[in-house]
C-alpha positions in Angstrom: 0.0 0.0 0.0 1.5 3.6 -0.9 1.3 6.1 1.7 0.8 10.1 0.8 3.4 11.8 1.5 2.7 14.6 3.2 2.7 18.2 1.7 5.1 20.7 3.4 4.3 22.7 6.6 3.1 26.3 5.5 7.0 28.2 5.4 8.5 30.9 2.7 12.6 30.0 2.5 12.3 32.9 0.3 11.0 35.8 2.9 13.6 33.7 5.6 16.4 34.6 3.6 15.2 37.8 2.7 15.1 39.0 6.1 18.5 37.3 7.2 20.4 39.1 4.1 18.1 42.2 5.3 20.9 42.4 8.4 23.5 41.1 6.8 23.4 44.2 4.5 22.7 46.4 7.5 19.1 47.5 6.4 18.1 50.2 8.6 15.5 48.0 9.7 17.6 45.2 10.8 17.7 46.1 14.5 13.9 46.1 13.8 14.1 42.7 12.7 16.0 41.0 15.2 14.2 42.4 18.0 10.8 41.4 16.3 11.1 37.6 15.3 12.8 34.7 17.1 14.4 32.1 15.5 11.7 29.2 16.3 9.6 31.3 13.7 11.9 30.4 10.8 11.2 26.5 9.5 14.3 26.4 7.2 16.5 24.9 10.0 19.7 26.6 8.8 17.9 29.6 8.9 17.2 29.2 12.4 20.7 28.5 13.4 21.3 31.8 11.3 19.1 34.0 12.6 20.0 32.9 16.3 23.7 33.6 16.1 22.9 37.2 14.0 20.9 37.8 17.4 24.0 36.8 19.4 26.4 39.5 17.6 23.6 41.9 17.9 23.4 41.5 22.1 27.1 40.9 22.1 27.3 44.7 20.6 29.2 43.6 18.0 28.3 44.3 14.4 25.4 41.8 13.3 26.3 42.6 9.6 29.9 41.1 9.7 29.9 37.8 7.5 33.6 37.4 9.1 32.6 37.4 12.9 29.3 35.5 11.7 30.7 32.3 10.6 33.3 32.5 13.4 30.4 32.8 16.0 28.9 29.9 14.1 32.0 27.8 14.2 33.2 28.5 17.6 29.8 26.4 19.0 29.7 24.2 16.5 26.8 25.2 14.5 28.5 26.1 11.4 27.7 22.7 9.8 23.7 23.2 11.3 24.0 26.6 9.6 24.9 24.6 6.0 28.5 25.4 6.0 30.6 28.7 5.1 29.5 28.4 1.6 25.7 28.6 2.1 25.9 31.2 4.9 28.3 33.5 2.1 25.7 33.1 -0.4 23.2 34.2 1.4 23.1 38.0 0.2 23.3 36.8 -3.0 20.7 38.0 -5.5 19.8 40.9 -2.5 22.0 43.8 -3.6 19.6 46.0 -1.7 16.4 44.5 0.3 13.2 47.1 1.0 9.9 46.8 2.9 11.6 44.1 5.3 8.8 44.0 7.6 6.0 42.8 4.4 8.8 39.8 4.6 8.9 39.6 8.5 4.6 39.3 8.4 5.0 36.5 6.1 7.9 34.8 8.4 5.5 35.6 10.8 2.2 34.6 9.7 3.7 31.3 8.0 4.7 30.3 11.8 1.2 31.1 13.0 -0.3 28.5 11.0 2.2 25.8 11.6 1.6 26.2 15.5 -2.1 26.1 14.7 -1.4 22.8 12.5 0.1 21.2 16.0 -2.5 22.5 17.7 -4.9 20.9 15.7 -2.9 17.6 15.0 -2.9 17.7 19.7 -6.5 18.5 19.6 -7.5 15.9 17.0 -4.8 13.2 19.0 -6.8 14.3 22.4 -10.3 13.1 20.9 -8.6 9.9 19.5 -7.6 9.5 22.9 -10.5 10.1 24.8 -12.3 6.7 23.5 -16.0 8.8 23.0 -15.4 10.6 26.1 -17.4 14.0 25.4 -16.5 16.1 28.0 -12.7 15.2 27.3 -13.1 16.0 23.4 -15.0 19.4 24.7 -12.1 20.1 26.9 -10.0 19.6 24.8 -11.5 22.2 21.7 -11.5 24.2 24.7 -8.4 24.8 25.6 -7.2 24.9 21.6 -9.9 27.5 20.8 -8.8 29.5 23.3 -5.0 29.1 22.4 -6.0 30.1 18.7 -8.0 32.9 19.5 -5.3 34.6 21.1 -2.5 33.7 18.5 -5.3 35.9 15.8 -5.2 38.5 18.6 -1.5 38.5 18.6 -0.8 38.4 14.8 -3.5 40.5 13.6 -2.2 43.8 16.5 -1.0 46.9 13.8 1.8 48.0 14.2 2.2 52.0 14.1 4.9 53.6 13.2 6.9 56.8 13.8 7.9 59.4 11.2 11.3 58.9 11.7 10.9 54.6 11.7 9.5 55.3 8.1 12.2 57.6 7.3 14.6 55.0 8.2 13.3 52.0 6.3 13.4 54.0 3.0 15.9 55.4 1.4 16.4 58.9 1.7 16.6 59.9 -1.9 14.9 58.3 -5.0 16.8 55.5 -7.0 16.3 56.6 -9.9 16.3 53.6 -13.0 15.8 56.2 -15.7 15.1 59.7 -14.1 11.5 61.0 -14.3 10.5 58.2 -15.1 11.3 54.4 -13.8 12.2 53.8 -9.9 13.6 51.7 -7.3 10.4 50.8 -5.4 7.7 52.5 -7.8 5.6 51.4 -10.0 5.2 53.0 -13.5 2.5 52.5 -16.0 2.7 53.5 -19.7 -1.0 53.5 -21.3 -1.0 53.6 -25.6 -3.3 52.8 -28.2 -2.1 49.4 -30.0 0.6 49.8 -32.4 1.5 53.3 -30.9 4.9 51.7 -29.9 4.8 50.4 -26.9 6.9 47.5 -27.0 9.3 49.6 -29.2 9.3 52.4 -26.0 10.1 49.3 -23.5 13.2 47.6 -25.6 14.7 51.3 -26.6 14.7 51.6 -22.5 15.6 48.2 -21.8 18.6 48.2 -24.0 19.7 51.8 -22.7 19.7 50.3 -18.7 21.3 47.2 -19.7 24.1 49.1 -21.1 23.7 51.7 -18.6 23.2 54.5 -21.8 21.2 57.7 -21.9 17.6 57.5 -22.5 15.4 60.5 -23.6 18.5 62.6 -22.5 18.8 61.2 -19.1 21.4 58.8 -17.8 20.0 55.7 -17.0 21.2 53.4 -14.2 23.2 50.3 -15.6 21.0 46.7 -15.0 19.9 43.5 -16.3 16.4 43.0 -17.1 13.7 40.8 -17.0 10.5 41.4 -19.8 7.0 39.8 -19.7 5.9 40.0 -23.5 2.3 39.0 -25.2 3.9 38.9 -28.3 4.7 35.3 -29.5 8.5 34.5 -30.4 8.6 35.8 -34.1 7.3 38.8 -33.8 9.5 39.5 -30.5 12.5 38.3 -32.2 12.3 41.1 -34.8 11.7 43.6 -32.3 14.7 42.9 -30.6 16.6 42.6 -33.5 15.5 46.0 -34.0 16.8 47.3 -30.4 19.9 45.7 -30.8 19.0 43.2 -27.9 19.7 40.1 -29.5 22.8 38.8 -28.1 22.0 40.2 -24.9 22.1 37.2 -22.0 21.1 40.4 -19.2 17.6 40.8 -21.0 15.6 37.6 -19.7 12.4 37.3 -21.6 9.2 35.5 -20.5 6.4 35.3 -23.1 2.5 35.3 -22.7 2.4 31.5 -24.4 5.1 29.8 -21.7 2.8 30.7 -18.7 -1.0 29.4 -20.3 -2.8 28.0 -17.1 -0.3 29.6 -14.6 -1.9 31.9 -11.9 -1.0 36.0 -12.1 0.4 36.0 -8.9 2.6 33.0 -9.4 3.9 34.6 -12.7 4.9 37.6 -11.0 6.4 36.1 -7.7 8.5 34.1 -10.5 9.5 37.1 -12.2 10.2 38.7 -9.1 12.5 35.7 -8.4 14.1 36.3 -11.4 14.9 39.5 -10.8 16.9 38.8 -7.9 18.4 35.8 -9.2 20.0 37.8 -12.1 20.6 40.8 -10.2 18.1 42.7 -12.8 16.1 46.0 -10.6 13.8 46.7 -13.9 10.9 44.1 -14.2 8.8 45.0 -17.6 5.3 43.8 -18.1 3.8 44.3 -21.6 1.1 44.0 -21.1 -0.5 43.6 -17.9 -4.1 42.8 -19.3 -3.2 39.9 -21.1 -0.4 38.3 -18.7 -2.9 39.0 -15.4 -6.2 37.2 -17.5 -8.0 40.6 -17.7 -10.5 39.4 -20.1 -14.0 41.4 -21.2 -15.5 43.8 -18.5 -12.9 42.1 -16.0 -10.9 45.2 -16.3 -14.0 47.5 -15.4 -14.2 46.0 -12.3 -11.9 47.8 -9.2 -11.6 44.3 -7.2 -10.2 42.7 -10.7 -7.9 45.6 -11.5 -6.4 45.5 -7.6 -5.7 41.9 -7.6 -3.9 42.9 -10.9 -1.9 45.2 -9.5 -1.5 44.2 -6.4 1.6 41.4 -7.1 3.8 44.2 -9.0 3.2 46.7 -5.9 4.6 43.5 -4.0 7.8 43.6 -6.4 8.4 47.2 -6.0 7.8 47.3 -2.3 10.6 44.6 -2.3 13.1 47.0 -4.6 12.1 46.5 -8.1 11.7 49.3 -10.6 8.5 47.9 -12.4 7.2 49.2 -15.9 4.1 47.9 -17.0 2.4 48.5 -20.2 -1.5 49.0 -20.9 -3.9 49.8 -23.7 -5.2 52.7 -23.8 -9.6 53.2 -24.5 -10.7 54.4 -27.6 -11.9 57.1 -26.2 -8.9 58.2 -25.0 -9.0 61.3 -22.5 -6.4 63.0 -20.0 -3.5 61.3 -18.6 -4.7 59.2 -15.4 -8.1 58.3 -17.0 -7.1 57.4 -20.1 -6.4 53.5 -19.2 -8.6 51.2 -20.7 -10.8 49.9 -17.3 -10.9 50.8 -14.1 -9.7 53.5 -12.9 -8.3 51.4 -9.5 -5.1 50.4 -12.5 -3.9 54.2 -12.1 -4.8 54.7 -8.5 -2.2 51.8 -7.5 0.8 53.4 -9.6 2.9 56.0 -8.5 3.5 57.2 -12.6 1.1 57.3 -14.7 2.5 57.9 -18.6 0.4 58.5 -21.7 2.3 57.3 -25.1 0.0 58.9 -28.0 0.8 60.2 -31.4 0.6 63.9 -31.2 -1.9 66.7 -32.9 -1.1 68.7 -35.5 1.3 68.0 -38.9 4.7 66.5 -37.4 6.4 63.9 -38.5 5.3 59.9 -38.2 7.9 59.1 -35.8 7.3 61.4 -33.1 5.3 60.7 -29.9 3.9 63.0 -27.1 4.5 61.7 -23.5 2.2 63.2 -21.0 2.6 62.0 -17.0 1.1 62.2 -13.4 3.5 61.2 -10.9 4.1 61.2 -7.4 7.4 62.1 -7.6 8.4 66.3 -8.8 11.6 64.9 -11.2 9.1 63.5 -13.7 8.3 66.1 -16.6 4.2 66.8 -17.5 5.0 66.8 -21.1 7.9 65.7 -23.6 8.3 64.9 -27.1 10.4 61.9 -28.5 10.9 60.8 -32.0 12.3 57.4 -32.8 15.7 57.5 -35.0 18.2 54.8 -36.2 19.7 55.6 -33.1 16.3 54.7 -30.8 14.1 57.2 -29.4 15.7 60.7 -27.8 13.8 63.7 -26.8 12.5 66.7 -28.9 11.7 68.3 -26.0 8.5 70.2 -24.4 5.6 70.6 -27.2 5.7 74.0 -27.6 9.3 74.2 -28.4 9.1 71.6 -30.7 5.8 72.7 -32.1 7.8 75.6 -33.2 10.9 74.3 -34.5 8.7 72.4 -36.8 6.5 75.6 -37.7 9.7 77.3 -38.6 10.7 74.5 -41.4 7.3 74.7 -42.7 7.1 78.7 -42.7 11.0 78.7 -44.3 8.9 76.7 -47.3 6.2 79.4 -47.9 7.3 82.5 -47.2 8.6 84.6 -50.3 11.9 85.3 -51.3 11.3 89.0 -52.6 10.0 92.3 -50.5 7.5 92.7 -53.4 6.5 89.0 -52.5 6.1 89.6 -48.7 3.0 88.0 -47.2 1.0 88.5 -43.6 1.0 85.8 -40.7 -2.3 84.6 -41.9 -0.9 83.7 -45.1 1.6 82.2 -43.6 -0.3 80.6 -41.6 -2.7 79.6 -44.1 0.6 78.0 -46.4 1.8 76.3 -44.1 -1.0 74.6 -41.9 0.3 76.2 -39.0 -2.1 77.1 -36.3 -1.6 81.0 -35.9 -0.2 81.9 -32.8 2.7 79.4 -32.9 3.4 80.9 -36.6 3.8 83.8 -34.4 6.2 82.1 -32.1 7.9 80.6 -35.2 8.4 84.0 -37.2 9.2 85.7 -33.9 12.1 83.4 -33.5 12.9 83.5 -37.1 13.1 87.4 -37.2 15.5 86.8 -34.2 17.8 84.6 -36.1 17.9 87.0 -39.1 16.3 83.8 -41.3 13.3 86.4 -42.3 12.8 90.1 -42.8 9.6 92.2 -41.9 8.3 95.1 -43.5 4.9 97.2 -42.7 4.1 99.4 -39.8 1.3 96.8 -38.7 -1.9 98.7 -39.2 -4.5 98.7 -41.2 -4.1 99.0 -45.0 0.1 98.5 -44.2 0.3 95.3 -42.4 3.7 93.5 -40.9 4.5 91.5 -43.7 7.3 89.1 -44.0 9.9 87.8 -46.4 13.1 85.7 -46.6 16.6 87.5 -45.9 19.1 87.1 -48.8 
């Protein structure tokens, strides 16, 4: 006869680890930590051994963060074997080059033992009325004395814990990480809402190939990183897009696609692409796009509840460190920036940068895209042109400079080349398809440059007129 074997006891060697390279790295919550847990909450067994010896340092007043002193405090009693050796107590930090939000990790830790001590509990209780051969006032006893033991452990676990200004200030860091700045963050969330085929994925492999090779992007220097992309698109038409962004050869840009996750859960998806992340040492996690990889299928993305539990796994990765981009289509209706998100508006409400990719007004060039933004943060620019090149995209700059740069190349076409020839603004404006006041701008500027000359003493029946300078 085969016997089951058992599933594990509820535990996350993940958030155990997490918290243990948390004071390795001297987070400033790491005095937090060790104060707050004790090692019989941690069911990796090495981690216990771990955790007890950082505690040891810590009362010993000697510095908890020391790998030297740890595995010497571990060896002198004889638990460095316990521990897993030198080797697995080194590696420990590895794939943590920075760990935020410790105490989400510490509630899991915590939480994780809760229900193991309730499994005993129950495996005592259900032992108990085994044991009391049909006894009823033993087996009531018995549920008793375990309801009572429970009730308090939900008292116990489910106490908030309130925090001091200063406590926050000290388990964040005190100035913005900055992936690209303006617009991508250590521990934000960014959304990018476009129409289909406005370039989206284009947009997120220009910027992926700038941080993995730590270039500019859009004029600002982005931080150097590996990456890890969530893609819809199915491997040909990927393929040629990173061909396109140079990204072909590039081991640092770890792909997952839409087709190698069918039947796997959203929040699995993105705990494993978290993973990967800090397996690979890669702070920018890119999801493109977050409808289709989180299942958001018809009016599933009208409703708030459906558009949270979307969201709420990637606010998990960012409150652990990652920078996360994620892409969304945008409703055919369109509208401002921050409503313009196909759905509910709960999608917007849960990022901390909100930027609209649409193809601007007016007679410019194919290749150039407006980017409009919200943000919480006062480095990220409301407005900004960019224009795709042979080079990838680069900025134009605000709209209203660039509106008029382009109004001066049109005007430069029109206007007349004699004094005899000279023509108003209107007809300028007229010519050209130029809206009138930024054919002002543009002659303005022009006149400046000495490109044009005017003649006329602006009034009526001798108007400014304007012609080109020989």
């Amino acid at each position: 006869m085969k016997h089951a074997i058992a599933p594990p006891l509820p535990h996350s060697a993940e958030a155990e680890k997490s918290i243990l390279a948390a004071v390795l790295l001297d987070s400033p919550a790491a005095h937090a930590v060790l104060e707050s847990l004790d090692p019989s909450d941690f069911f990796v067994p090495q981690h216990q051994v771990v955790f007890r010896h950082l505690r040891k340092l810590r009362q010993d007043k000697k510095p908890a963060n020391d790998l030297v002193l740890l595995v010497e405090s571990l060896a002198s009693c004889g638990d460095l074997d316990r521990a897993g050796g030198a080797a697995y107590v080194s590696a420990i930090t590895d794939g943590f080059p920075r760990v935020q939000n410790v105490e989400h990790h510490v509630q899991i830790v915590r939480s994780k033992a809760w229900l193991r001590r309730c499994l005993y509990e129950s495996q005592r209780f259900a032992e108990s009325v085994f044991s009391s051969n049909g006894d009823v006032t033993k087996a009531r006893e018995a549920a008793g004395i375990l309801s009572a033991q429970l009730k308090g452990e939900v008292w116990a676990e489910s106490k908030l814990r309130f925090r001091t200004a200063p406590e926050v200030a000290a388990a964040t860091a005190s100035e913005v990480e900055w992936i690209v700045p303006g617009y991508v963050a250590r521990g934000a969330l960014t959304e990018v809402d476009a129409k289909v085929k406005s370039g989206k994925t284009s947009l997120g492999l220009a910027l992926s190939r700038a941080v993995i090779n730590g270039e500019p992007f859009l004029g600002r220097d982005a931080t150097k990183t590996a990456v890890v992309y969530l893609t819809e698109q199915p491997d040909a038409s990927f393929r040629e897009a990173m061909k396109t962004a140079g990204l072909l050869a590039e081991e640092r840009f770890r792909v997952l696609t839409y087709f190698d996750v069918r039947g796997a859960a959203w929040p699995e998806v993105a705990a494993a692409a978290a993973r990967e992340c800090r397996s690979n040492a890669a702070a920018l996690l890119v999801v493109d796009t977050l409808g289709q990889f989180a299942g958001l299928t018809g009016d599933s993305e009208n409703d708030a509840g459906a558009a949270l539990a979307a969201m709420e796994p990637l606010q998990r990765a960012a409150a652990d460190g990652l920078a996360v981009l994620v892409f969304r289509h945008e409703r055919k209706s369109g509208g401002e920036v921050g409503d313009s998100g196909r759905g509910s508006s709960a999608f917007a409400g849960a990022a901390d940068i909100i930027v609209s990719l649409r193809r601007p007004e007016g007679r410019m060039r194919k290749t150039i895209r407006r980017l409009e933004a919200l943000s919480r943060f006062s480095e990220t620019p409301e407005e900004l042109l960019i224009e795709l090149t042979k080079e990838g995209y680069v900025s134009l700059g605000a709209p209203h400079e660039v509106a008029v740069e382009e109004a001066k190349s049109s005007i430069m076409r029109v206007v007349p080349e004699t004094e005899s020839e000279a023509v108003t603004l209107e007809v300028l404006a007229e010519k050209s398809g130029v809206p009138r006041s930024t054919v002002q701008r543009a002659v303005d500027a022009l006149l400046k440059a000495g490109m044009v000359r005017q003649v006329g003493k602006g009034k009526r029946g001798d108007p400014l007129r304007f012609f080109v300078t020989k």
